[in-house]
C-alpha positions in Angstrom: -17.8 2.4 6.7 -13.6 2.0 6.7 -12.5 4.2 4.5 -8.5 4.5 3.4 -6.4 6.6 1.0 -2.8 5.9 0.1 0.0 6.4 -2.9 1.4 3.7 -5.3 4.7 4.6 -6.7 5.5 3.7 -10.2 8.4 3.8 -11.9 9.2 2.7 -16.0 12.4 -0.1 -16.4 13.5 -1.5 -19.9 11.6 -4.3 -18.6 8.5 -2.5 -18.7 6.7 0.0 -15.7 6.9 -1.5 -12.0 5.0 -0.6 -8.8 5.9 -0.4 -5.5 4.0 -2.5 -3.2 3.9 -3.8 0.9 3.8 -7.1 2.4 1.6 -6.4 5.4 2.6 -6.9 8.4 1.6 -8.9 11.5 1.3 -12.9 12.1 -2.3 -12.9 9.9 0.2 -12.4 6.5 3.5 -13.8 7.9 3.1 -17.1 5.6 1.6 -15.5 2.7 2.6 -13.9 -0.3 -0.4 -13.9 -2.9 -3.1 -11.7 -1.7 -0.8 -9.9 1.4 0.4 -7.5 -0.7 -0.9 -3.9 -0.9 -0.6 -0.3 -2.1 1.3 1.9 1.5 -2.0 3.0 2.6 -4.0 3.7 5.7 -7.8 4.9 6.7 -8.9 8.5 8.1 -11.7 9.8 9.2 -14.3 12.4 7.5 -12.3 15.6 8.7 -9.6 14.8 6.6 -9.4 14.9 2.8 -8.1 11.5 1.1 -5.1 12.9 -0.6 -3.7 14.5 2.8 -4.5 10.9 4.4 -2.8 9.3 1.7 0.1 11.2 2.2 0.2 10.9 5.8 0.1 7.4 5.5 3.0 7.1 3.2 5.4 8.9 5.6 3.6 6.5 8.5 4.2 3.1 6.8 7.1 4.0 5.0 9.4 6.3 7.2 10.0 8.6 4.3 8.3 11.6 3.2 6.0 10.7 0.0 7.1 12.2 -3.3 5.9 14.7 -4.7 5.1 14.9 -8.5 2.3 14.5 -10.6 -0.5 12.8 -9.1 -2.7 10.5 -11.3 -6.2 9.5 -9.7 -6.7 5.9 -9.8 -10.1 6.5 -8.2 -11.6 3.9 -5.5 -12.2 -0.2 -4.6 -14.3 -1.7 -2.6 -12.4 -4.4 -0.7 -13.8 -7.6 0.4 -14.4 -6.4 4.0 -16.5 -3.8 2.6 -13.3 -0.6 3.1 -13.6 2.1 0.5 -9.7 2.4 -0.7 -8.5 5.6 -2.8 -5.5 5.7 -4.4 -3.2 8.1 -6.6 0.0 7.2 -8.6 3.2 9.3 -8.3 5.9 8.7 -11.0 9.2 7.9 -8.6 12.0 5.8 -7.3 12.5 4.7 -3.9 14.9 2.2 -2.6 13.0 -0.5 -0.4 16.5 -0.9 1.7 15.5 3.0 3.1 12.2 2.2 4.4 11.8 2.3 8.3 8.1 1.1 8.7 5.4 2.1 11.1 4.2 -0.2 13.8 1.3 -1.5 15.2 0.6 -3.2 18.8 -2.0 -6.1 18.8 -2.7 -9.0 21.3 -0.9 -12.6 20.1 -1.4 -14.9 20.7 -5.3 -14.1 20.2 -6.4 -14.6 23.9 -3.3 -14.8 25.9 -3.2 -11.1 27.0 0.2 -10.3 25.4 0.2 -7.3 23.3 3.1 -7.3 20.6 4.3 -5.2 18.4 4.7 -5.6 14.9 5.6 -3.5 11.4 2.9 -2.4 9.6 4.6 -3.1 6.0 7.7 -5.9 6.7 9.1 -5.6 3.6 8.7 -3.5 0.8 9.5 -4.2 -2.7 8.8 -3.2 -6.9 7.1 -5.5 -9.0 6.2 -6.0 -12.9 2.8 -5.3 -13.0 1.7 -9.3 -14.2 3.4 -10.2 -10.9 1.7 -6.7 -9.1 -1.4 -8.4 -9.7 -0.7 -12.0 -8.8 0.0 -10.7 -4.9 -1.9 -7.4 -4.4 -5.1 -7.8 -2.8 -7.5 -8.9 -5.0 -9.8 -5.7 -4.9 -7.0 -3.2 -5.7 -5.6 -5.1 -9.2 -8.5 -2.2 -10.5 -5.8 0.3 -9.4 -2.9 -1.6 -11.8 -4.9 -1.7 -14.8 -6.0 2.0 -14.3 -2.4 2.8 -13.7 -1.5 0.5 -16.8 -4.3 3.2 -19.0 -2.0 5.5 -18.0 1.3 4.5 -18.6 2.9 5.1 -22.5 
């Protein structure tokens, strides 16, 4: 079984707290918006602990170093393809404009022997948490209302 671990970053605005969220990359997610969101995440395997994988990830995805802060558990989802996630909140600001993502090399066309490279987030930006949960994949909305327990 997949397993992944990563960090959503929350921040509180007058217009209420927002989280920072991916658009995954790659041609499967180019057109979409709803569902091709996601917490900056990644798997690892059984000799690493979650938390150092989530961290590791962060810098990997995001080209930047993950906060550091408080970290809340927001515990684990079982996504549709059957991947364990784990995730923590850290309180903090970011400006999307200073992300340099990670890549990743595929064939694609499927079939035509080309491999291509492509970002693993393309963009990265902060949402309300209504909107959060209108494009975050559908399994991980459990880690916005756990977050939302949390909040003041």
């Amino acid at each position: 079984m997949k397993r992944s671990a990563g960090l959503l970053l929350f921040r509180h605005t007058d217009d209420g707290p927002q989280v920072l969220l991916g658009h995954m990359g790659g041609p499967f997610f180019a057109r979409r918006d709803a569902g091709a969101w996601t917490v900056p995440k990644g798997e690892y395997e059984s000799d690493e602990s979650a938390w150092a994988a989530a961290r590791r990830e962060f810098e990997e995805e995001l080209g930047l170093p993950p906060p550091d802060g408080e970290a809340i558990a927001l515990g684990e989802v079982r996504q549709t393809g059957g991947k364990i996630v784990t995730a923590w909140a850290i309180e903090a600001d970011l400006d999307p404009a200073t992300i340099t993502p990670g890549t990743f090399r595929m064939e694609w066309p499927p079939r035509s022997g080309r491999l291509q490279e492509f970002p693993e987030l393309d963009r990265v930006a902060w949402f309300g948490l209504d909107r959060a949960r209108e494009v975050i994949v559908k399994a991980q909305t459990a880690f916005l209302d756990r977050l939302a327990e949390h909040s003041p």
